[in-house]
Each structure stands twice: as structure tokens, then as C-alpha cells.
C-alpha positions in Angstrom: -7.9 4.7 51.7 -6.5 5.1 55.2 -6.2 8.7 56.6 -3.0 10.4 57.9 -3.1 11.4 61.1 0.0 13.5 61.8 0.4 16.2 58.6 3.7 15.5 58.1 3.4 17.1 54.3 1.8 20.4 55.6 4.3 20.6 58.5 7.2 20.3 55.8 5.5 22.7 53.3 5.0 25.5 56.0 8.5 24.8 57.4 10.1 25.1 53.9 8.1 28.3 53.1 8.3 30.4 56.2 11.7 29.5 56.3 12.3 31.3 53.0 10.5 34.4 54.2 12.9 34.1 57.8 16.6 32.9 55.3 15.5 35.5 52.9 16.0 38.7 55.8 18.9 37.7 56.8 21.7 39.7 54.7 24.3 37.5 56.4 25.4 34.8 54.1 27.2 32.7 56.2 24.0 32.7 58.8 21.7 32.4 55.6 23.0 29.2 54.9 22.8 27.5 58.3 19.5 28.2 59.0 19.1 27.1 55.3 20.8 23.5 56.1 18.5 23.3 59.2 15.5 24.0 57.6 16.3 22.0 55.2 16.9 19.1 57.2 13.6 19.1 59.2 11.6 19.2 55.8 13.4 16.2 55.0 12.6 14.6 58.2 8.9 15.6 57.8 8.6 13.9 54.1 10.7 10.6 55.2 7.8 11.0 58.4 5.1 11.2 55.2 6.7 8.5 53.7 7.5 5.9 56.7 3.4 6.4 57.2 2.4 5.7 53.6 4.3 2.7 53.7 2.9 1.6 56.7 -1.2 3.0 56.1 -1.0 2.5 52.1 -2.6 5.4 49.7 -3.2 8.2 52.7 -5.1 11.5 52.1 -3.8 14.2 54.3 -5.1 16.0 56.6 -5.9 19.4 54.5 -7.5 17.1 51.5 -9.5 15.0 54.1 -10.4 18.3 55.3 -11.6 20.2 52.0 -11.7 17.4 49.8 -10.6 16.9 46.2 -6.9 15.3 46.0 -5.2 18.7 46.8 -2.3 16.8 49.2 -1.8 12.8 48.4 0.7 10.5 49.1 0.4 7.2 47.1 2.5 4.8 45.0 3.5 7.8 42.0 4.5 10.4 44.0 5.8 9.0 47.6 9.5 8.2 46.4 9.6 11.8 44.3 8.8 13.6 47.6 11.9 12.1 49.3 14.3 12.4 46.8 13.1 15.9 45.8 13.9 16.8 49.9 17.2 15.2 49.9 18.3 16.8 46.8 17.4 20.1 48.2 18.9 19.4 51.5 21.9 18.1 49.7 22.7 21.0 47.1 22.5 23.1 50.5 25.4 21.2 52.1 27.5 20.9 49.2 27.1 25.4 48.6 30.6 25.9 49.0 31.9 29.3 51.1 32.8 30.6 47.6 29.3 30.2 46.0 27.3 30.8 49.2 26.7 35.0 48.4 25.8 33.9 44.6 23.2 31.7 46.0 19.9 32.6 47.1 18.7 30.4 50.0 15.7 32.0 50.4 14.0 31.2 46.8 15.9 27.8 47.5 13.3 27.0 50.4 10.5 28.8 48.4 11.0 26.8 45.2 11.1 23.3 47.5 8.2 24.7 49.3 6.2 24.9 45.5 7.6 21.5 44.3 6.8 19.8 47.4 3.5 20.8 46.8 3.0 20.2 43.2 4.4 16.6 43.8 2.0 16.2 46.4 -1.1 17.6 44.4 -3.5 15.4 42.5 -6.1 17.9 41.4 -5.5 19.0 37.8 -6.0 22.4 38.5 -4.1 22.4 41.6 -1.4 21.1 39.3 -1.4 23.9 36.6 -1.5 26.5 39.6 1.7 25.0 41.2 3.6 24.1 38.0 3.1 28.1 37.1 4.1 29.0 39.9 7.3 26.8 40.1 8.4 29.0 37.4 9.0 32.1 38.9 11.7 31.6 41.6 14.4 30.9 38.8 12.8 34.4 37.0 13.6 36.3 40.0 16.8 34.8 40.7 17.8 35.5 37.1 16.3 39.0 37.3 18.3 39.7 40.6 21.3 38.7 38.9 21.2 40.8 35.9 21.4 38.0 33.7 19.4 37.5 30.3 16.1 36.5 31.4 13.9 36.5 28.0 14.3 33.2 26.6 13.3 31.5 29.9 10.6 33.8 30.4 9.2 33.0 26.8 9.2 29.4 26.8 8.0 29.0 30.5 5.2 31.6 29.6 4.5 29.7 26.6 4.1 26.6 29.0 1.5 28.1 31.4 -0.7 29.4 28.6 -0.4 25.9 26.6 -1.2 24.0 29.9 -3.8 26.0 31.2 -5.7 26.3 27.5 -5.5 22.5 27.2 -6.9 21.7 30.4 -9.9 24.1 30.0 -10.2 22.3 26.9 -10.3 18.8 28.6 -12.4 20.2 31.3 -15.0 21.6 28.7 -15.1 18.1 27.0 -15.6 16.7 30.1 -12.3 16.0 32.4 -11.6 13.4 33.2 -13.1 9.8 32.1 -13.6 11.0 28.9 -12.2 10.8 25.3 -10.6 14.0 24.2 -10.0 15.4 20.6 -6.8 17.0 19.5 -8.1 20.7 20.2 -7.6 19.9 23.9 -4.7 17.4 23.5 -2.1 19.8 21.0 -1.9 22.1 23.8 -1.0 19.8 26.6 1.2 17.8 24.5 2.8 21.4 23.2 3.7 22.2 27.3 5.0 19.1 28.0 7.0 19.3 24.9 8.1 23.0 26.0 8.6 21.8 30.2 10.3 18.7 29.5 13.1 20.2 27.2 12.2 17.9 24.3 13.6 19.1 20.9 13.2 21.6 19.3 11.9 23.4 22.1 15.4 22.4 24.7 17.3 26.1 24.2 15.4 27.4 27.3 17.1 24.8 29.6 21.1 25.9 27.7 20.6 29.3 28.8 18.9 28.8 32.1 22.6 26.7 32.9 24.6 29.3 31.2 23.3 32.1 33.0 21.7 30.7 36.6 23.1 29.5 39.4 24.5 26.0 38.6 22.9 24.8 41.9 19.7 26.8 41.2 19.4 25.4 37.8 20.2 22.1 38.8 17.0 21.8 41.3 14.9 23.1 38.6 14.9 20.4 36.4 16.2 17.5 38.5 12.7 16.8 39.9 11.4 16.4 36.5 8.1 17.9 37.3 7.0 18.1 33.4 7.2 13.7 33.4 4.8 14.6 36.4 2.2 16.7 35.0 2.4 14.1 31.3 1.8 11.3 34.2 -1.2 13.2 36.1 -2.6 15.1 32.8 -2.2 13.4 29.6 -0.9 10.1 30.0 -4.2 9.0 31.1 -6.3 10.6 28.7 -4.4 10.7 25.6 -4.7 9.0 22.7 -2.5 6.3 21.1 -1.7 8.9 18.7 -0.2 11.2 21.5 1.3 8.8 23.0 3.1 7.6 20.0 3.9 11.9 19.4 5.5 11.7 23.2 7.5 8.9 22.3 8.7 10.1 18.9 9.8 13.8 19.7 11.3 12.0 23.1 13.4 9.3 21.3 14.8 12.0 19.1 15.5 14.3 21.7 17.2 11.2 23.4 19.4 10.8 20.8 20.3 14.3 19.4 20.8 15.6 23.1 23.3 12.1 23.5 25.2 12.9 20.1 25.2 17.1 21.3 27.2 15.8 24.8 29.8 14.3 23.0 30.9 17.7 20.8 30.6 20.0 23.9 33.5 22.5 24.9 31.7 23.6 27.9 31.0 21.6 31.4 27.8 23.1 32.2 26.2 22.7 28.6 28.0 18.9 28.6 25.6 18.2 31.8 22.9 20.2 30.3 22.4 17.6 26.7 23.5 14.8 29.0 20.1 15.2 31.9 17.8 16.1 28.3 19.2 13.1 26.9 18.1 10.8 30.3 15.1 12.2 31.0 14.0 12.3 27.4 14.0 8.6 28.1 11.4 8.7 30.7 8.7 10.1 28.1 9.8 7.0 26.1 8.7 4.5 28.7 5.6 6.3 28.9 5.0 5.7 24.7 5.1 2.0 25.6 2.3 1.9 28.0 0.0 1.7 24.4 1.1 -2.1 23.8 -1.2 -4.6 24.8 -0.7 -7.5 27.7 2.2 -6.3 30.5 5.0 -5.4 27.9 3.3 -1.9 28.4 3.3 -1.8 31.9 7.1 -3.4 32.0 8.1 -0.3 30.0 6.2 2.0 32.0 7.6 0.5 35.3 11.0 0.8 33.8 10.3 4.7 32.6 9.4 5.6 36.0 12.1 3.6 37.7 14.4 5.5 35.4 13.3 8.7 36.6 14.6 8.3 39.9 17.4 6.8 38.8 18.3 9.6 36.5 16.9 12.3 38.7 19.4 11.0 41.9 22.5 10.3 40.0 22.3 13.1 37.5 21.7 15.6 40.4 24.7 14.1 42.4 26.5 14.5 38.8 25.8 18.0 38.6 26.8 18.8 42.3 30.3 17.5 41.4 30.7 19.8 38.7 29.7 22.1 40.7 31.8 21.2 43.3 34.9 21.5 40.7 33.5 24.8 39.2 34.1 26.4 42.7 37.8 25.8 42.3 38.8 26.4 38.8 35.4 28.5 37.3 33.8 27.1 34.3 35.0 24.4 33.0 36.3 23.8 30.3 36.8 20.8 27.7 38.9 21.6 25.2 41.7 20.7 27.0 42.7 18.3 30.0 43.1 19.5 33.6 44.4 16.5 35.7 42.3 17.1 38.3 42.8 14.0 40.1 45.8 14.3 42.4 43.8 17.0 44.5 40.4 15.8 44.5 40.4 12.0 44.1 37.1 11.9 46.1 35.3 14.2 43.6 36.7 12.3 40.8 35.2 9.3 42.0 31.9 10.9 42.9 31.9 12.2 38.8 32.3 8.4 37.5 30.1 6.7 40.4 27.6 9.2 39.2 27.8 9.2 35.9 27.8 5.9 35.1 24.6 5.0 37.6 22.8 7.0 35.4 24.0 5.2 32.2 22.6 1.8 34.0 25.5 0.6 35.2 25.7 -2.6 36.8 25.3 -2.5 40.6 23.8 0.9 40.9 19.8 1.4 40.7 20.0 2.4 37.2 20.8 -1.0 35.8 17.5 -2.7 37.1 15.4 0.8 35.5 17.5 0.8 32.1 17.2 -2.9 31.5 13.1 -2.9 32.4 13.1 0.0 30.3 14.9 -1.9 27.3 12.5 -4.6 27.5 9.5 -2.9 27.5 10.6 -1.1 24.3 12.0 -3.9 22.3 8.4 -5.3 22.7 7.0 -2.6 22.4 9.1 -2.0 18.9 12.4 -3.5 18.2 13.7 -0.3 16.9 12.6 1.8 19.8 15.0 -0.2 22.1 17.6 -0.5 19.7 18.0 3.4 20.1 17.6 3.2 23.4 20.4 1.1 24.2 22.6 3.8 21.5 22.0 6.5 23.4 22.8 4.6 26.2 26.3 3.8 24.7 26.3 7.9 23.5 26.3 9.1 26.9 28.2 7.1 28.5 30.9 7.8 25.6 30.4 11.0 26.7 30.8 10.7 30.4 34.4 9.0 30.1 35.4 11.1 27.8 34.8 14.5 30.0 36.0 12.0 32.5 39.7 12.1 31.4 39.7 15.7 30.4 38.8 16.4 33.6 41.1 14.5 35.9 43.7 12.6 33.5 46.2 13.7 30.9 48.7 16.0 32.6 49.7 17.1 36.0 47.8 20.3 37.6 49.9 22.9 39.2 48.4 25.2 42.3 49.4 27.4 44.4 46.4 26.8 46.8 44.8 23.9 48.7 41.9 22.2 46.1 41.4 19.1 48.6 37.6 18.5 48.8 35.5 20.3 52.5 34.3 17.9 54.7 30.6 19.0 53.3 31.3 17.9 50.1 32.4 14.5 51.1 29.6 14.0 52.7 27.5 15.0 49.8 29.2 12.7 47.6 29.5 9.5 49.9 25.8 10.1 50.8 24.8 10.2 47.5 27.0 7.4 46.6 25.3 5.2 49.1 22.0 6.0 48.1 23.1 5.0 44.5 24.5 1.5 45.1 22.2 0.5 48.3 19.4 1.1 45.9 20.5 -1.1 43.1 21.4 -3.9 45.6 18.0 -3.7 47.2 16.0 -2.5 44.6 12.7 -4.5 45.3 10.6 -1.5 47.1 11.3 1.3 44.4 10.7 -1.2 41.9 7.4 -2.5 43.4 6.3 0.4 43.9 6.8 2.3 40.4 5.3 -1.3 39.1 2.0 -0.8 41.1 2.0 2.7 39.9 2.2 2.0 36.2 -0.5 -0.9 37.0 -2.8 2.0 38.3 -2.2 4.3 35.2 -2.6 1.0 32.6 -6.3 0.6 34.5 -7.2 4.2 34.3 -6.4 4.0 30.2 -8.3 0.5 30.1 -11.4 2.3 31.4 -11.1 4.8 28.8 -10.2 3.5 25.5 -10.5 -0.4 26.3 -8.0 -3.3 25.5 -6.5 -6.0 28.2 -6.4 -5.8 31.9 -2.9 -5.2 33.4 -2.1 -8.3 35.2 -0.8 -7.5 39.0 2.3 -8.6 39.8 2.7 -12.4 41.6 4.9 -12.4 44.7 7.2 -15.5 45.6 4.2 -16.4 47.8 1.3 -16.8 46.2 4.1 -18.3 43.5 4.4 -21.4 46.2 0.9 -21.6 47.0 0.2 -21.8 43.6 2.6 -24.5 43.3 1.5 -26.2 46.3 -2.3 -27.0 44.5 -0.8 -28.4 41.6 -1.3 -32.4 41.4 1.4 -34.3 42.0 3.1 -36.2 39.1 
């Protein structure tokens, strides 16, 4: 393990959090929000810094862990691509804040809730983890609070979520942490706060009424990041059971499909977007089941889970910020009716399909490579498994054409004032857009590296409960040296 020598992680943590103390006292909204986009910016700069480093020095400790030990800031093979894509959504939903929504928003507890999920991301130690993912909680509590919106259900189900998590891993550490085999005292709990985090069914309603009553942009950073698919990867996945595993990846493939069948009966915009991100990232949890086969048809699925949560967490998130963009104009949507929205904002309207459809799979975007590793690894793993998977594939993206037309198609819109998209929007939407089809044309590094990641895990579960070694990928090279010693004919 090499060592970091510039704390680029730190540097944007500390930026990102005294920046919210600094955006938060200034009662000017306008002035809130450029300090907001610069601060925002340099974070991003630090964790690209962070990033550009691990690529070049491999798994890095940084400075504070080296320092005190313990895995409290790591950048490795899991966590290095969420970091950059949790900064750029961040810096991204700051740009896009229309002049309309811009005294609704709350920049400061923007930079405070990065600063937290920055962290967590960053954090290997367990109980660094729980800390942080309570913690996480409370910016969306206060915003809600300081809104005078209802604030109970969320506060129920996220409390739940702390007590669960925290009680199961006192459990696991009792029993012995880590490296050890666990019972189902300790692994009900964990697998209950994932289950309540990750939105799976029947526990999803919190994640309805944080849309219908937060900030859309707010709400949108929340559970973009998919930080409950990172404590199941850092706390259960490698201690738990087949059994668990196979309770993940039932609850998940139902929640898949219910939340795909919910999106295409919704009358709302927010609520649509809402079943349509629980029905994608339900899919992550599934890839995670698969890791249980034997050979590499486990890691494949893995590989293709993970790949599909950046997939799904990048185009879903540039999804949402085109609603959101079009709920600036017209209010909440809604889709019982169409609106014929094109004429005035043909940009957006391509932004909605581009990112809608990347995070079906479609071909040429970086979706297509994670759904169809995702596929495979569940048709090995069990036919029927990836026979659903492809329905709700073909669910949602029923779904997404048909809010599609509402939206944009079916009769001519009349207005009195200018709807043409802000130069900060286009940007938002073209940047995004590159992002999206850049990485499914060169999709070789995110691919390699979510593959070594899911090698990792597979090792850690061989250690503990046994079975076949995870064979490393072979590179074209090796490939033609290995061809080279083979005797002529």
C-alpha cells in the first residue's frame, strides 16, 4: 500500500464543511449560491486530485489514517469512482439551481451533507461508517424541519436505520468482527437497515414523502449516492451468510419489479422518478445476491451490480435534474395529461431521453456494458433471476417513453413567457450527457476497476465460509504471451 502524500480528501472535506458554516451566513441568496458553485468546484478538483493519485500509487491510505491508523480515510478500487461522481453530482445540482428555486434551496446543508458523504465514502472502519451514515441523516431532517413540512415518517424510518445498524454491529463486534461467522442475532439487524436505507419494499414509503415534501434537488442528492449499497458492501456482504445474501436478493428483486410496475401507473413526476431510481438501484442489491455462486459467474454479477450503480447513480441523477429543471417552469408535474413541452425546451427534452434511457442500458451509454454483465451474472447465477431482470428492464423503460410523450409530445404549449433553457442548465445537461456516452465508449477503467473490487470482496467471503478462489482477470497481454508458449502445430 503506497501512501498519499498531498491530502487531497481532507483538503476537500474541510473545504466542503467550512464552506457550509461561511454559505450558511450569508442571507443573500444570490451570493449564497456563488460561493456555493465555487466551493463546490474546488472539492471536486480536490477528489479528481485523490483520484488522478490513486490511479497512479494504487490502494493509498491518507494522510489522517496513516496518521491514526485504522482505515478512517481510504481510497481504493470500491470507493475511488463514488467519490468523483458523488462531487460532480453535487457540483452539478448546484449549477443547474435555477434563480427560481435558489431561496427554496439551502446551500449551506448542501456543502454539509457532501462534506458527511464524502466522508462516509471515504471511511473503511465499521464504526466510522455507522457514525457517518447517522449522521448523513440529519441535514435532510433539518431542511425538512426549516421548511415546515411533515417530517415524521422520515424521521421514523431513518431512526429505525441507526438503531438497527448500530445494534447489529455491536452484535458482530461481540461475536467477534470481522473474520468471523456470524449468527442471525447479529445479521437481522443489519440486513433490517439496509432493507430500511436502501428503500427496498415494504419499507420504500420514507423515500415517497421525502420527494413529495423536500427539495427536489435536496432529495435527489440524498439517495443518488446510494450510500445504503455502500454500507451492504463494507458491512454485510462480506460477512453474511448465503442465507442473507439470498434474503438481499429476494426482497431486492421484488422491490425491482413492484417499484418498475408502480412507475408506469404514476400521475405525479416526482413520485414517477421516485419508483423509477427504487426500481434501479434495487438492482444493485441483486448483483450482490449473485456473489454466492461458485467459479466467476459470481464475481461477473457482482462486477456488473457495482458497474450498474454508477451507471444508475449518474444518469438517474442527471434524470432527476431535468425534471427539475422543467418543474421550475411549470410547478409539479403532472401526467395525466400531455404538455408538449418540446418546442421550448428541445435541449431538456433530449437531456430527459439521453438520461433515461442510459439508465435502462441502452446501447452506447455506460449502462449497456453494467446491465448486460449484470444479466449474465444472474442468468448463471439462476435463470429466473435474470429473466426478471431483463422485465424490469423493459418496465422502466416503458415507463420512461411513456412520461416521455406526456411531457414533450401530444399538443402544442401556449406561454406567455420565455421557457428556453439558462445557459447553466445546458451545461448541466451536455456535461452530463458527455459523461454518459464517453463512458460507455470507453468503458474499460470503470469496468476494471469495479471487477477488481468484486475480486477483493469474493476473497474476503472465500476466507470466511470457503468455496473456489475468484480467478483475476487476464489482460490481452498475458493473453499473447500465453499464446506465444504454446507449441507450434
Amino acid at each position: 500500500m503506497s501512501d498519499i502524500q498531498l491530502p487531497y480528501l481532507e483538503t476537500s472535506i474541510l473545504v466542503a464543511l467550512l464552506g457550509a458554516v461561511w454559505v450558511g451566513r450569508i442571507r443573500d441568496a444570490e451570493v449564497a449560491r456563488r460561493w456555493s458553485l465555487v466551493l463546490s468546484t474546488i472539492v471536486l478538483m480536490c477528489v479528481a486530485g485523490s483520484s488522478i493519485e490513486f490511479l497512479v500509487m494504487g490502494e493509498s491510505q491518507t494522510p489522517l489514517a496513516k496518521r491514526f491508523g485504522g482505515n478512517l480515510l481510504v481510497v481504493e478500487e470500491l470507493n475511488g469512482p463514488l467519490l468523483f461522481l458523488t462531487a460532480l453530482l453535487y457540483l452539478m445540482t448546484t449549477v443547474s439551481t435555477s434563480r427560481i428555486r435558489v431561496r427554496r434551496f439551502s446551500f449551506g446543508w448542501t456543502l454539509a451533507s457532501e462534506a458527511i458523504l464524502l466522508a462516509t465514502l471515504g471511511c473503511k472502519e465499521p464504526w466510522g461508517i455507522v457514525a457517518l451514515l447517522a449522521v448523513g441523516t440529519l441535514p435532510p431532517f433539518f431542511e425538512l424541519r426549516a421548511r415546515h413540512r411533515p417530517w415524521r415518517v422520515y424521521a421514523l424510518h431513518m431512526g429505525s436505520f441507526v438503531v438497527l445498524l448500530a445494534a447489529g454491529w455491536a452484535i458482530v463486534e461481540a461475536e467477534g468482527g470481522l473474520g468471523q461467522q456470524h449468527s442471525w442475532l447479529a445479521m437481522v439487524p443489519l440486513l433490517g437497515a439496509i432493507f430500511i436505507r436502501c428503500g427496498l419494499f415494504p419499507f420504500h414509503c420514507w423515500m415517497t414523502d421525502l420527494f413529495e415534501h423536500a427539495a427536489f434537488g435536496s432529495a435527489i442528492l440524498f439517495v443518488a449516492p446510494m450510500v445504503g449499497a455502500y454500507a451492504a458492501v463494507r458491512l454485510v456482504l462480506p460477512i453474511a451468510p448465503d442465507w442473507a445474501l439470498r434474503g438481499i436478493g429476494l426482497m431486492s428483486l421484488f422491490t425491482a419489479l413492484y417499484c418498475a410496475g408502480m412507475a408506469l401507473v404514476q400521475r405525479e413526476g416526482r413520485r414517477f422518478f421516485c419508483y423509477v431510481f427504487l426500481s434501479h438501484s434495487a438492482l444493485v442489491l441483486v448483483g450482490m445476491d449473485t456473489i454466492a455462486s461458485r467459479g466467476n459467474d459470481g464475481v461477473i454479477g457482482l462486477t456488473g451490480g457495482l458497474c450498474v450503480w454508477l451507471s444508475v447513480g449518474l444518469a438517474l441523477a442527471g434524470f432527476g435534474l431535468v425534471l427539475r429543471a422543467l418543474e421550475s417552469r411549470h410547478g409539479r408535474l403532472s401526467l395525466t395529461r400531455y404538455h408538449g413541452l418540446y418546442d421550448y425546451t428541445p435541449t431538456l427534452a433530449v437531456g430527459f431521453l439521453l438520461t433515461g434511457l442510459a439508465s435502462l442500458g441502452f446501447p452506447g451509454t455506460f449502462g449497456f456494458l453494467a446491465t448486460e454483465l449484470l444479466v449474465d451474472g444472474a442468468v448463471a447465477y439462476a435463470f429466473n433471476i435474470g429473466l426478471i431482470v431483463v422485465l424490469v428492464a423493459a418496465l422502466n423503460g416503458v415507463a420512461v417513453v411513456r412520461v416521455y410523450f406526456l411531457l414533450f409530445t401530444g399538443t402544442k404549449h401556449v406561454s406567455s413567457v420565455p421557457l428556453a433553457i439558462s445557459p447553466r442548465e445546458k451545461f448541466t445537461v451536455l456535461a452530463l450527457a458527455v459523461l454518459i456516452l464517453v463512458g460507455g465508449l470507453f468503458p474499460q477503467q470503470a469496468v476494471g476497476s469495479r471487477n477488481k473490487a468484486a475480486v477483493e470482496i469474493r476473497e474476503q467471503r472465500r476466507k470466511l465460509f470457503g468455496g473456489e478462489a475468484a480467478e483475476p482477470p487476464v489482460s490481452e497481454s498475458d493473453a499473447s504471451l500465453a499464446h506465444k508458449d504454446e507449441p507450434a502445430d
